[in-house]
DRENTORKOL-3810 file (N, C-alpha, C; in nm, 4 decimals):
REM DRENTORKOL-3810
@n.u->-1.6652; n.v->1.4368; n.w->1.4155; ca.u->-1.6612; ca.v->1.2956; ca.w->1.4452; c.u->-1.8015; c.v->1.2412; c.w->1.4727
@n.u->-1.8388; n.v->1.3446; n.w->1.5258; ca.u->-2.0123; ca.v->1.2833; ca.w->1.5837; c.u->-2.0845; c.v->1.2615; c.w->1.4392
@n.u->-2.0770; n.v->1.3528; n.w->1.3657; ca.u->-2.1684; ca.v->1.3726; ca.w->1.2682; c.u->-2.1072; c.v->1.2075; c.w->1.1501
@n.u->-1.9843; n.v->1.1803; n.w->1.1783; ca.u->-1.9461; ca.v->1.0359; ca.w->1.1062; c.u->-1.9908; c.v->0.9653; c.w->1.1536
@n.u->-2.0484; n.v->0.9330; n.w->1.3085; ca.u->-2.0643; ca.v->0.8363; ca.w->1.3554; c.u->-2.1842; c.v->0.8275; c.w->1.3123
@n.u->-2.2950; n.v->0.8956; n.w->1.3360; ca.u->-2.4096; ca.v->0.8864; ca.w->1.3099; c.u->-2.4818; c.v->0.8569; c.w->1.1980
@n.u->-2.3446; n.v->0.8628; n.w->1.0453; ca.u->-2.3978; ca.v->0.8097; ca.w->0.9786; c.u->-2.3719; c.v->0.6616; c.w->0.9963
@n.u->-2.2167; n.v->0.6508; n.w->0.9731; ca.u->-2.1950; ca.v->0.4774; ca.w->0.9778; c.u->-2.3332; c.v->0.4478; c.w->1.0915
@n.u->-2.3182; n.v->0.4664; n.w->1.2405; ca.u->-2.4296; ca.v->0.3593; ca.w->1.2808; c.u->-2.5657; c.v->0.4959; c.w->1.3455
@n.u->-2.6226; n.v->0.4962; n.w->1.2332; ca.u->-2.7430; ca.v->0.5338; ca.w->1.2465; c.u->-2.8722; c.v->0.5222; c.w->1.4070
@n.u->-2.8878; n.v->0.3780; n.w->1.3501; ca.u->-2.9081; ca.v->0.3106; ca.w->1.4977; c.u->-2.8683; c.v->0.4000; c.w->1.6358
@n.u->-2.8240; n.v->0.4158; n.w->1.6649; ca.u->-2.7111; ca.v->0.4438; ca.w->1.8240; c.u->-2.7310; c.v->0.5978; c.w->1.8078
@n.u->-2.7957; n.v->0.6439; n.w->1.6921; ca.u->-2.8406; ca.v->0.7911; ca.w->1.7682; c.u->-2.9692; c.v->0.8106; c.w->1.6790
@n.u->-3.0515; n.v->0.7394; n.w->1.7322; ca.u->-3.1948; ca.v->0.7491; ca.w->1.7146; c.u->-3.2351; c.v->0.7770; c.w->1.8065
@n.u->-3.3728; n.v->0.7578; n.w->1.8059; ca.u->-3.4823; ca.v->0.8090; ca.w->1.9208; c.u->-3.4407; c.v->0.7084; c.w->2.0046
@n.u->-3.4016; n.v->0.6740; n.w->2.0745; ca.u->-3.4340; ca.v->0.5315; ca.w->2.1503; c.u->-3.3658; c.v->0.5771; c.w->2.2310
@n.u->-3.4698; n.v->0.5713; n.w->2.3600; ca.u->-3.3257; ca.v->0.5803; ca.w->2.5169; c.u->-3.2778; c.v->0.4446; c.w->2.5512
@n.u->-3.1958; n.v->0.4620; n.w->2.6705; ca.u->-3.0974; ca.v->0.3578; ca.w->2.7544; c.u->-3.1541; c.v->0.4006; c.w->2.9088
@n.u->-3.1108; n.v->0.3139; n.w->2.9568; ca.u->-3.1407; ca.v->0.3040; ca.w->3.1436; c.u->-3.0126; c.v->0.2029; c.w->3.1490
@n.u->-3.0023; n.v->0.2285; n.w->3.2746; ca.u->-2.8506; ca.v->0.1906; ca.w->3.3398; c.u->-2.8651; c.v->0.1829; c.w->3.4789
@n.u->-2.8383; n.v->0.0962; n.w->3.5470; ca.u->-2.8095; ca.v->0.0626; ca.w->3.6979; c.u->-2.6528; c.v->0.0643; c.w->3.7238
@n.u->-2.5948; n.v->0.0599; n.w->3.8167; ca.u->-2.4329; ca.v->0.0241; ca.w->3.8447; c.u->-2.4390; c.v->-0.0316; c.w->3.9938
@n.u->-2.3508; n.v->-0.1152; n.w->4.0058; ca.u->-2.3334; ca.v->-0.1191; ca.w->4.1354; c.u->-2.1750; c.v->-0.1995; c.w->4.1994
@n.u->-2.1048; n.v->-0.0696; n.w->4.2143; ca.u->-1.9353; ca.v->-0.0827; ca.w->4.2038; c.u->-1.9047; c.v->-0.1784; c.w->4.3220
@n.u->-1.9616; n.v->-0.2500; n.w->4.4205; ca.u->-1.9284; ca.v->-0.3024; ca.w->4.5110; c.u->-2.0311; c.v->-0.3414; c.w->4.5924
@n.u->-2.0988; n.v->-0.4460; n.w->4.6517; ca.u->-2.1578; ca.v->-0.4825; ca.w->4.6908; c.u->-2.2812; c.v->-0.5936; c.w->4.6539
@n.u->-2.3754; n.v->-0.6793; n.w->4.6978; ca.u->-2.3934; ca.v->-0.6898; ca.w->4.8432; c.u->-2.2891; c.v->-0.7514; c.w->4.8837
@n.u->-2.1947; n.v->-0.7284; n.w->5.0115; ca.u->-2.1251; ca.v->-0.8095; ca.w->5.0547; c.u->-2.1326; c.v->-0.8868; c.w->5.1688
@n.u->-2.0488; n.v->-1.0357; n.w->5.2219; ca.u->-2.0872; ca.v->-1.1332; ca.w->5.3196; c.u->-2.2542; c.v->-1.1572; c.w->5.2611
@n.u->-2.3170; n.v->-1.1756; n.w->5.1764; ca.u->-2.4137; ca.v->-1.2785; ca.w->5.1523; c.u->-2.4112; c.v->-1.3825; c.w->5.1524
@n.u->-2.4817; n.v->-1.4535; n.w->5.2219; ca.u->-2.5517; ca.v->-1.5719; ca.w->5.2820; c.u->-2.5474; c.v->-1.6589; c.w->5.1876
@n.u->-2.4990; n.v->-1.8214; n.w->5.2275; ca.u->-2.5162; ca.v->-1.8783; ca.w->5.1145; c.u->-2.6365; c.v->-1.9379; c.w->5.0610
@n.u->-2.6704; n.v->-1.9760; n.w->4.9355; ca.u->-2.8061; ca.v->-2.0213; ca.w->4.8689; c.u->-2.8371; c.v->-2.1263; c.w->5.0220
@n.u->-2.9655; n.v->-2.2047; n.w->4.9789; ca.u->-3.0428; ca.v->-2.2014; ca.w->4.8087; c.u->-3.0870; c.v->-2.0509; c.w->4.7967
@n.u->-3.1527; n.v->-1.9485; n.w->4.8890; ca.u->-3.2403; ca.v->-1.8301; ca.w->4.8849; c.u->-3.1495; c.v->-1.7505; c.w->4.7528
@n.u->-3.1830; n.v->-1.6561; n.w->4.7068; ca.u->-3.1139; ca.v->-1.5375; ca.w->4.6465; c.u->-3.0957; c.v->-1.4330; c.w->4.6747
@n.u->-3.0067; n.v->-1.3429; n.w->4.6372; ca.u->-3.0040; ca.v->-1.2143; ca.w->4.7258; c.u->-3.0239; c.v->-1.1088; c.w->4.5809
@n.u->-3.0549; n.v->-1.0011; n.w->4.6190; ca.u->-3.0429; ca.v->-0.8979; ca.w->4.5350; c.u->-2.9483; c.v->-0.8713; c.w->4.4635
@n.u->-2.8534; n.v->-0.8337; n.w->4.3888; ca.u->-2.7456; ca.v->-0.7351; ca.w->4.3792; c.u->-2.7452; c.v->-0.6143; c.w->4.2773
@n.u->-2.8555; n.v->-0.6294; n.w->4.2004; ca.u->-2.8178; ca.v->-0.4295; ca.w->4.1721; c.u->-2.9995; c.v->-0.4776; c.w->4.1003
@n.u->-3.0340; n.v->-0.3389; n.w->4.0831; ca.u->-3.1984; ca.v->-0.2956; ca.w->4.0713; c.u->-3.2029; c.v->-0.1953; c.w->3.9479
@n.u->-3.2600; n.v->-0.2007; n.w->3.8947; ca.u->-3.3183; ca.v->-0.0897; ca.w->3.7177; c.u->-3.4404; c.v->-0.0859; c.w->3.7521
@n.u->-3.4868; n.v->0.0581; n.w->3.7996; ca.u->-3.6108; ca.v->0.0464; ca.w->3.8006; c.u->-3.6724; c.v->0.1749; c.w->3.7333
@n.u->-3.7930; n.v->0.2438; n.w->3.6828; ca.u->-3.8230; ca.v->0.2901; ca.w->3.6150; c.u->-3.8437; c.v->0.2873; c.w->3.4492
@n.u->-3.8449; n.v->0.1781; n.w->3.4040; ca.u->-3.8219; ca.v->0.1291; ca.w->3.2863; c.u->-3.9859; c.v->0.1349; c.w->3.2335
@n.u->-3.9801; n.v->0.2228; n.w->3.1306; ca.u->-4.1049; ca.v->0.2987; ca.w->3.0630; c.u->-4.1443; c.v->0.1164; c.w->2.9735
@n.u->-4.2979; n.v->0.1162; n.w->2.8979; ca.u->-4.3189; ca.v->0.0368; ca.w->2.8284; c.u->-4.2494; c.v->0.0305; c.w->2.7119
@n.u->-4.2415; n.v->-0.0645; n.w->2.6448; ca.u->-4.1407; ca.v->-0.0944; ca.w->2.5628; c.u->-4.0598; c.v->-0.1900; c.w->2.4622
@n.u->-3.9657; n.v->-0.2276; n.w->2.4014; ca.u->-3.9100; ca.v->-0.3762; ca.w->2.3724; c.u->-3.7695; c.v->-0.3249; c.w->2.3967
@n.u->-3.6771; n.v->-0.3945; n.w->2.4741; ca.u->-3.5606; ca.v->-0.3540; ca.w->2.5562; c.u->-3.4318; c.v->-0.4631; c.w->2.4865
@n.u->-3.3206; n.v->-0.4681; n.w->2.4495; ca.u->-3.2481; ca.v->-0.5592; ca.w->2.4488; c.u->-3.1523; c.v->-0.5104; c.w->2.6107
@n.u->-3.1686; n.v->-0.6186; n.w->2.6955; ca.u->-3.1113; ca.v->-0.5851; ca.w->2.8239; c.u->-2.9249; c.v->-0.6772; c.w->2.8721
@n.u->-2.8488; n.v->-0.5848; n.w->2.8696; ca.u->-2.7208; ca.v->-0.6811; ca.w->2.9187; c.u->-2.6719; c.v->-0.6140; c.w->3.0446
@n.u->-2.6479; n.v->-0.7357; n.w->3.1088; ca.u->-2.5758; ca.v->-0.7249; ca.w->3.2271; c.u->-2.4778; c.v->-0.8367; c.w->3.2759
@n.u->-2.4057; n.v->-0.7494; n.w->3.3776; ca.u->-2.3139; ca.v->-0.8261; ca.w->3.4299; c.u->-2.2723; c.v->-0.8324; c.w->3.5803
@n.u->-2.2173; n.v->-0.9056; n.w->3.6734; ca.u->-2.1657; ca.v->-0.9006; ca.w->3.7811; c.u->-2.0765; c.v->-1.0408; c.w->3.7802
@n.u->-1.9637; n.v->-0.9764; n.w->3.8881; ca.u->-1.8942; ca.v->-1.0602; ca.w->3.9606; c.u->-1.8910; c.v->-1.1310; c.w->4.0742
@n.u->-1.9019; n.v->-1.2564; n.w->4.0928; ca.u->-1.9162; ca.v->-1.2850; ca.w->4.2400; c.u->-1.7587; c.v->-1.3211; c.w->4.2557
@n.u->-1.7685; n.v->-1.2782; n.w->4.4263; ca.u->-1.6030; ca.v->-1.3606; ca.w->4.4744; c.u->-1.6359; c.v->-1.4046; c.w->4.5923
@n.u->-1.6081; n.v->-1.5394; n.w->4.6009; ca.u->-1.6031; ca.v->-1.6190; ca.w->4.7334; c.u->-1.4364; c.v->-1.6335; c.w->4.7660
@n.u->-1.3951; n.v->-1.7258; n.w->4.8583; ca.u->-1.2935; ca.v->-1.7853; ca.w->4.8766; c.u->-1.2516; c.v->-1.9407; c.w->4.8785
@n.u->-1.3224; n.v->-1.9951; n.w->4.7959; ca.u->-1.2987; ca.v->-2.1058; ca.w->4.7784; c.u->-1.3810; c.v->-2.1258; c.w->4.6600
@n.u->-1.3635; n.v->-2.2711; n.w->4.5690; ca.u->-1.4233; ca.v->-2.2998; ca.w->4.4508; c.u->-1.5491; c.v->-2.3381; c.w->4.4503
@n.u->-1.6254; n.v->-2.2792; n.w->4.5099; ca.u->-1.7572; ca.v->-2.3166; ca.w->4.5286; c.u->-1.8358; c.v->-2.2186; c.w->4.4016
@n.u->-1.9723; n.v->-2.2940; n.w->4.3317; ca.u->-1.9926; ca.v->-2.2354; ca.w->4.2300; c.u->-2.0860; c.v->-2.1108; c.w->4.2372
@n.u->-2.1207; n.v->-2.1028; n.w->4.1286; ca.u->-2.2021; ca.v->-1.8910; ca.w->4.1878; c.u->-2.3535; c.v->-1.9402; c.w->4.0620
@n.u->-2.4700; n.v->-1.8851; n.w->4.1240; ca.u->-2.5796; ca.v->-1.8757; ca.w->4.0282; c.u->-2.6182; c.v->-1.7390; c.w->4.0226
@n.u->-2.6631; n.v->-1.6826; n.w->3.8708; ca.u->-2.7106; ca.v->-1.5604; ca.w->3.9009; c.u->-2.8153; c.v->-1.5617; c.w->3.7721
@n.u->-2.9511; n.v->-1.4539; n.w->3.8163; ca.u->-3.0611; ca.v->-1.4739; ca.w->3.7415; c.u->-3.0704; c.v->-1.3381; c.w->3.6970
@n.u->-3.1334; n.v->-1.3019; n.w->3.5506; ca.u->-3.1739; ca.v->-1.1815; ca.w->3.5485; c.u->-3.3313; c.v->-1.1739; c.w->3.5535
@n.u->-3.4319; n.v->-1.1082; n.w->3.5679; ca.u->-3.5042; ca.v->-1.0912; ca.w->3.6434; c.u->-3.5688; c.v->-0.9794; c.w->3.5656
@n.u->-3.6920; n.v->-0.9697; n.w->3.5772; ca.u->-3.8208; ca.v->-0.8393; ca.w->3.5331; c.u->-3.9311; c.v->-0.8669; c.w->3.6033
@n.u->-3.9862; n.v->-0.7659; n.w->3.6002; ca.u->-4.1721; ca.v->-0.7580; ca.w->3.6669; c.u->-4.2028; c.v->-0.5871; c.w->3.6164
@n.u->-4.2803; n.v->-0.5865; n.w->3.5300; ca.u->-4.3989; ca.v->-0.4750; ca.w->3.5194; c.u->-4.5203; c.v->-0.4451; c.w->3.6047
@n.u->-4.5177; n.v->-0.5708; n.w->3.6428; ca.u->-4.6867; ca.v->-0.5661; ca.w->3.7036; c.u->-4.7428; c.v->-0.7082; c.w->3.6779
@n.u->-4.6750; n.v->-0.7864; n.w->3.5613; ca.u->-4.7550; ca.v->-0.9007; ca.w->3.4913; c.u->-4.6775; c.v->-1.0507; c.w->3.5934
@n.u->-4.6445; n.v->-1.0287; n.w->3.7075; ca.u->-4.5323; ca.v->-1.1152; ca.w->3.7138; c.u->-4.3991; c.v->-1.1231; c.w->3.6810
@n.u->-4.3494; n.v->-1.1858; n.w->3.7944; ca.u->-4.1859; ca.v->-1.2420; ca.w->3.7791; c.u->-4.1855; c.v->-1.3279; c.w->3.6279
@n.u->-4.0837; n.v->-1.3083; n.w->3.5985; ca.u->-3.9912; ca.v->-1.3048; ca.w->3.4384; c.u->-3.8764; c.v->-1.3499; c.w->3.4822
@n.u->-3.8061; n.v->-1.4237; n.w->3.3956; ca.u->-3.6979; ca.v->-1.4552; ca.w->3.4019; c.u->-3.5999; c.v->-1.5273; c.w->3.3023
@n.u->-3.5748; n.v->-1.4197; n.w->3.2761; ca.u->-3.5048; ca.v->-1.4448; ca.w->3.0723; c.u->-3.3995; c.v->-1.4595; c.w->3.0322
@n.u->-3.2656; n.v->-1.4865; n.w->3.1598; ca.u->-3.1792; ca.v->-1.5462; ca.w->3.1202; c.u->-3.1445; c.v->-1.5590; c.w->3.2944
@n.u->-3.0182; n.v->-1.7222; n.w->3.2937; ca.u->-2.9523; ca.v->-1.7300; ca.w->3.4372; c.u->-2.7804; c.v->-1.8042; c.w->3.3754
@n.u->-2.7451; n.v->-1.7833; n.w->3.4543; ca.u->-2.5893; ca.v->-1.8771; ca.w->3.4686; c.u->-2.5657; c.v->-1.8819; c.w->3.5647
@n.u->-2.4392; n.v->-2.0049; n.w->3.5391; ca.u->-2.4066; ca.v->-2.0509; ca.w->3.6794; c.u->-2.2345; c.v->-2.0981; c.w->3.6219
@n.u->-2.1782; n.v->-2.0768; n.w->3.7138; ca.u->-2.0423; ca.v->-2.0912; ca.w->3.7170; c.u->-1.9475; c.v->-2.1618; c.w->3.8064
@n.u->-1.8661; n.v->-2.2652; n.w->3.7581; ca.u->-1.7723; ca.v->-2.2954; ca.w->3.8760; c.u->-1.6832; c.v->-2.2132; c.w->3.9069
@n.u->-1.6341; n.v->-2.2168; n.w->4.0256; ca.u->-1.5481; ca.v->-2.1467; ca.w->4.0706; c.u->-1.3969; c.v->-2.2058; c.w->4.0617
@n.u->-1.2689; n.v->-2.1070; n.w->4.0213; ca.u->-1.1506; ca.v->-2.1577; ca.w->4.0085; c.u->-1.0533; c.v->-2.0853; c.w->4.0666
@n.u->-1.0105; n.v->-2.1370; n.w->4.2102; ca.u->-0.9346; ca.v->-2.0246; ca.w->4.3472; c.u->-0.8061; c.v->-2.0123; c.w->4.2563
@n.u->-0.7478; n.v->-1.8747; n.w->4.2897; ca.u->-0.6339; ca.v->-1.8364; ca.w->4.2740; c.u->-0.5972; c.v->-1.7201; c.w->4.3742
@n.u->-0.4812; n.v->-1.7112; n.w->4.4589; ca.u->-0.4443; ca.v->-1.6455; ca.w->4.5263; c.u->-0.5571; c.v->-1.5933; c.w->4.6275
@n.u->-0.6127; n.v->-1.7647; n.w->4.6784; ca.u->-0.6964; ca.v->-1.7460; ca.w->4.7808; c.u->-0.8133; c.v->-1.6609; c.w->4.7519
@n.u->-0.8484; n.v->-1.6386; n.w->4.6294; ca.u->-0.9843; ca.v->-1.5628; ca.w->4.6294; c.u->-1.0378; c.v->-1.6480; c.w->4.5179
@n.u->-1.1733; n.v->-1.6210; n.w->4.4936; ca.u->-1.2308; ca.v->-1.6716; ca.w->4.3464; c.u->-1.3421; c.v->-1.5983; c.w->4.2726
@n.u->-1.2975; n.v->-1.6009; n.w->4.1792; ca.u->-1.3864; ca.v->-1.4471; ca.w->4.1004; c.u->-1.4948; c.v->-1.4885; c.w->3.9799
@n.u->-1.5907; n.v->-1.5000; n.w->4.0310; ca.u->-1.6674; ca.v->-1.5493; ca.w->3.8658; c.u->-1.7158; c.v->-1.4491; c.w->3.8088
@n.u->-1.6889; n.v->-1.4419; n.w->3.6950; ca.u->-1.7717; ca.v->-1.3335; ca.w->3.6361; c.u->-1.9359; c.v->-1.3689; c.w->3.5404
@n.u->-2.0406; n.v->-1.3128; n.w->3.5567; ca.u->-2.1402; ca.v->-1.3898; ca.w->3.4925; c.u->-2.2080; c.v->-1.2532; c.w->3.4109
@n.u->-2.2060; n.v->-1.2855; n.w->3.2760; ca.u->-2.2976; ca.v->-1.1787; ca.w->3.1798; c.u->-2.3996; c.v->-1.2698; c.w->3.1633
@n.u->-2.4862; n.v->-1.1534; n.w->3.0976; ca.u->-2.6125; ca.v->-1.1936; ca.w->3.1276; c.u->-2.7375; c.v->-1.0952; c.w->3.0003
@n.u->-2.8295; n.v->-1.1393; n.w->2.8809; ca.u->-2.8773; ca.v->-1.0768; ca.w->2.8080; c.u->-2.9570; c.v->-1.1453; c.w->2.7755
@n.u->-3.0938; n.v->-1.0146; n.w->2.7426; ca.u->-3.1972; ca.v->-1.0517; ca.w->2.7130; c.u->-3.2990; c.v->-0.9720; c.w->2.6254
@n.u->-3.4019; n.v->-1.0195; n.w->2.5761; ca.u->-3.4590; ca.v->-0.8941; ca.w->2.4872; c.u->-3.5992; c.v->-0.9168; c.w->2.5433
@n.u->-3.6471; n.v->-0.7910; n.w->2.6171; ca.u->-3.7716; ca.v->-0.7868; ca.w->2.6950; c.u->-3.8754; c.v->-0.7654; c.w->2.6203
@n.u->-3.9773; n.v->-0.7476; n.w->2.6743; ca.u->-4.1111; ca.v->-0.6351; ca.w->2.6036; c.u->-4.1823; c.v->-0.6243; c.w->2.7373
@n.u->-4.2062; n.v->-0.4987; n.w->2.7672; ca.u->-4.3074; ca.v->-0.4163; ca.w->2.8357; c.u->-4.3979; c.v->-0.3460; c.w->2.7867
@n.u->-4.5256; n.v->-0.4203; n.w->2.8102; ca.u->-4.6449; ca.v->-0.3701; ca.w->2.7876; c.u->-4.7143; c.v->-0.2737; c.w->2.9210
@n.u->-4.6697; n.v->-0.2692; n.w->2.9902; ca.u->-4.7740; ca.v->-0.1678; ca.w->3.0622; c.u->-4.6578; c.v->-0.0998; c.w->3.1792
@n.u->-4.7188; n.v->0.0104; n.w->3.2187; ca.u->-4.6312; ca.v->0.0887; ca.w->3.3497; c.u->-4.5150; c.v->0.0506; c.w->3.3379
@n.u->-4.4319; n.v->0.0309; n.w->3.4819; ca.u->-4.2980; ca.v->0.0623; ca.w->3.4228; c.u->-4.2268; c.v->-0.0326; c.w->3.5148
@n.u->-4.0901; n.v->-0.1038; n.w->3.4103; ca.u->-4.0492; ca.v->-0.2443; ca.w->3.4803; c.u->-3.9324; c.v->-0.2048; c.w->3.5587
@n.u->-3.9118; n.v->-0.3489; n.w->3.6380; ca.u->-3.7854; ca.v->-0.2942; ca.w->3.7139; c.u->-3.7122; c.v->-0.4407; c.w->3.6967
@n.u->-3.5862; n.v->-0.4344; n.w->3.6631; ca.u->-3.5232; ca.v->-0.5144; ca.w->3.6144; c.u->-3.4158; c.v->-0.5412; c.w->3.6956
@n.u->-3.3692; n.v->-0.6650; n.w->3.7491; ca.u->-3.2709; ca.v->-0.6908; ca.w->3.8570; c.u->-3.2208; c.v->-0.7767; c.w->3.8336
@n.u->-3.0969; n.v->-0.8146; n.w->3.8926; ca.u->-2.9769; ca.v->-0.9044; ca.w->3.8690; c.u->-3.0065; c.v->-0.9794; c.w->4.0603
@n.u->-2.9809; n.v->-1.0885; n.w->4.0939; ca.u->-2.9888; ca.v->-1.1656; ca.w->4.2013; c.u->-2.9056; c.v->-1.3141; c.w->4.1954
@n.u->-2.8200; n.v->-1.3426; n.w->4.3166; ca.u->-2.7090; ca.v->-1.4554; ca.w->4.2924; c.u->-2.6998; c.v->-1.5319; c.w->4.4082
@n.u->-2.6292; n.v->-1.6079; n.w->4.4212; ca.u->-2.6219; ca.v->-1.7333; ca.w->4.5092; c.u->-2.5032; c.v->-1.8079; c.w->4.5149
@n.u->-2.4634; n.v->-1.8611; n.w->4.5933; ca.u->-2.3690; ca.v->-1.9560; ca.w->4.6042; c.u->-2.3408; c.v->-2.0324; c.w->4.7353
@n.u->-2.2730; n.v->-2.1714; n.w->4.7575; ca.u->-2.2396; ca.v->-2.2367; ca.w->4.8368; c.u->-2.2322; c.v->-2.2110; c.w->4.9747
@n.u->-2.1746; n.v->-2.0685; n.w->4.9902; ca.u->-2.0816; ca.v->-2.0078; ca.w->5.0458; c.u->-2.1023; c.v->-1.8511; c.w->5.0688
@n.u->-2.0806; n.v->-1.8113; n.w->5.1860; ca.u->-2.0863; ca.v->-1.6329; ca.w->5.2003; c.u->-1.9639; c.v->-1.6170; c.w->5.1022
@n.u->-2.0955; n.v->-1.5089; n.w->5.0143; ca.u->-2.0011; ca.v->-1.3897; ca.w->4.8976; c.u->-2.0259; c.v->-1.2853; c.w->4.9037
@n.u->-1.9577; n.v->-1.2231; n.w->4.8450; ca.u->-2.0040; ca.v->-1.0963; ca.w->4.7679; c.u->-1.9900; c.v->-1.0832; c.w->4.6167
@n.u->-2.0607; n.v->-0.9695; n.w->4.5916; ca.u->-2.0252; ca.v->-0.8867; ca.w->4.4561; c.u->-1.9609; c.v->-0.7777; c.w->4.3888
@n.u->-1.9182; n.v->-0.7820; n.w->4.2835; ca.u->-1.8347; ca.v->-0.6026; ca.w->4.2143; c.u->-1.8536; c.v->-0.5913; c.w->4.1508
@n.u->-1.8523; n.v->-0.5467; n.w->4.0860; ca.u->-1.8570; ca.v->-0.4608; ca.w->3.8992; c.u->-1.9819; c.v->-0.5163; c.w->3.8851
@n.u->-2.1139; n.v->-0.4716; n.w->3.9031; ca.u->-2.2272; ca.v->-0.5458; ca.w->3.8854; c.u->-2.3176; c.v->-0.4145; c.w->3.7716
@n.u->-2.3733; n.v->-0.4634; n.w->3.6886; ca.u->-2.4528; ca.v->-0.3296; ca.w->3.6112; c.u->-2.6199; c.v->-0.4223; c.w->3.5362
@n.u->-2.6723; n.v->-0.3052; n.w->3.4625; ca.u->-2.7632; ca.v->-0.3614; ca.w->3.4029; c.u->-2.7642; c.v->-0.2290; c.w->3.2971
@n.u->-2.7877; n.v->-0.2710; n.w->3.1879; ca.u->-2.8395; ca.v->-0.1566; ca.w->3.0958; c.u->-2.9737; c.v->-0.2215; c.w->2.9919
@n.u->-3.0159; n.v->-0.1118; n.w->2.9733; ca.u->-3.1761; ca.v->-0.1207; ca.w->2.8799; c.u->-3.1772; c.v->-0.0455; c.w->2.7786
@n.u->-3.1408; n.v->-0.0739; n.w->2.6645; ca.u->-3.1346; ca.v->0.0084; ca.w->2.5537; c.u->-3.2681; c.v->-0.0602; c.w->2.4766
@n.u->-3.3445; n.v->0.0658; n.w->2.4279; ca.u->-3.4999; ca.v->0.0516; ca.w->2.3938; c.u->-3.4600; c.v->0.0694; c.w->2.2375
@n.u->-3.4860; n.v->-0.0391; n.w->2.1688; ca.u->-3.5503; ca.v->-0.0685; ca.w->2.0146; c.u->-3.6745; c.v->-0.0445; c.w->1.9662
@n.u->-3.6948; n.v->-0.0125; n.w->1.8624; ca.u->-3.8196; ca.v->0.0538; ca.w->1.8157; c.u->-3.9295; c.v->-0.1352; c.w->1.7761
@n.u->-3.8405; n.v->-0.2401; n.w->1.7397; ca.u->-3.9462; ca.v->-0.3247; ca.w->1.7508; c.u->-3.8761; c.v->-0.4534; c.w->1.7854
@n.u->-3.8928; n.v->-0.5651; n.w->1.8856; ca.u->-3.8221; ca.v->-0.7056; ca.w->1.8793; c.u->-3.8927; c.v->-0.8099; c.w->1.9183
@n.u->-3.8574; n.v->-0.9217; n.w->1.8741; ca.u->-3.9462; ca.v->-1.0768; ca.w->1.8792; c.u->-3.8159; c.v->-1.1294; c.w->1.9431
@n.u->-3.8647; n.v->-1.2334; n.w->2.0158; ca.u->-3.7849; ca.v->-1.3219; ca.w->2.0627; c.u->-3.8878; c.v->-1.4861; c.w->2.0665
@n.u->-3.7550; n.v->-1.5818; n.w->2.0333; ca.u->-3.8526; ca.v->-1.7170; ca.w->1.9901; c.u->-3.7385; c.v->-1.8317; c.w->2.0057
@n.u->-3.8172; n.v->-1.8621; n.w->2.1403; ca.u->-3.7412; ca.v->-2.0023; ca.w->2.1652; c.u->-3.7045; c.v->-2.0924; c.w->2.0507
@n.u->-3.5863; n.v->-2.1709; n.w->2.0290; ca.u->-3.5789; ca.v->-2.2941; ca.w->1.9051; c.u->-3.5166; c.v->-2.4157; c.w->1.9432
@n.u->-3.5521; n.v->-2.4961; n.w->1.8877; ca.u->-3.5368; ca.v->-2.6135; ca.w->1.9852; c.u->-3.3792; c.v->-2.6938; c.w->1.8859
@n.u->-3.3697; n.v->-2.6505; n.w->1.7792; ca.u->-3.2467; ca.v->-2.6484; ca.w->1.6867; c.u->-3.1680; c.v->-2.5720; c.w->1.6611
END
């Protein structure tokens, strides 16, 4: 089976590593904005061009909305290459946003650390929160205004 896969997608077993954060539960009772809080960290991330996706959940208890940023620094400065923001819609007294989140990096020097950080109205928390870094051998990225 392996040896089929590898032909159909070539790609996906090349040289290229992955990095992965998880973070099954937590921060919880965070403070509400404007500030941001942490919620999960990738750090060790070699130089590179990265396509990066992530995700987390916020849950408050009421419909108050949730912001969340994804986040880099090598050394060159704070980055910040994708955010969302979500209303919130209560059901059975809880409210669950879920926010993905992707981006395609480049690291030029030492080694980045890549983080997810959120906000809302209201003391929350977070669950199912991750980040992964799967390294491509070359990528451009280019704002368009069409």
């Amino acid at each position: 089976m392996r040896a089929f896969l590898r032909r159909i997608f070539p790609f996906f077993f090349s040289c290229c590593p992955a990095y992965a954060a998880h973070r099954l539960d937590g921060p919880k009772t965070s403070p509400p904005g404007p500030g941001y809080t942490t919620i999960v960290t990738l750090t060790g991330v070699p130089p590179g061009d990265y396509v990066v996706v992530a995700k987390t959940v916020i849950v408050t208890t009421t419909s108050d909305g949730s912001d969340v940023h994804l986040a880099y620094d090598f050394g060159a400065g704070r980055a910040d290459p994708d955010r969302t923001n979500q209303s919130g819609y209560t059901t059975g007294g809880s409210c669950r946003m879920t926010h993905n989140l992707e981006a395609l990096i480049h690291v030029t020097s030492g080694t980045a650390k890549i983080w997810l950080e959120g906000r809302s109205g209201q003391t929350w928390s977070a669950t199912d929160s991750k980040i992964i870094a799967v390294q491509v051998s070359t990528g451009a990225d280019a704002e368009v205004t069409s």
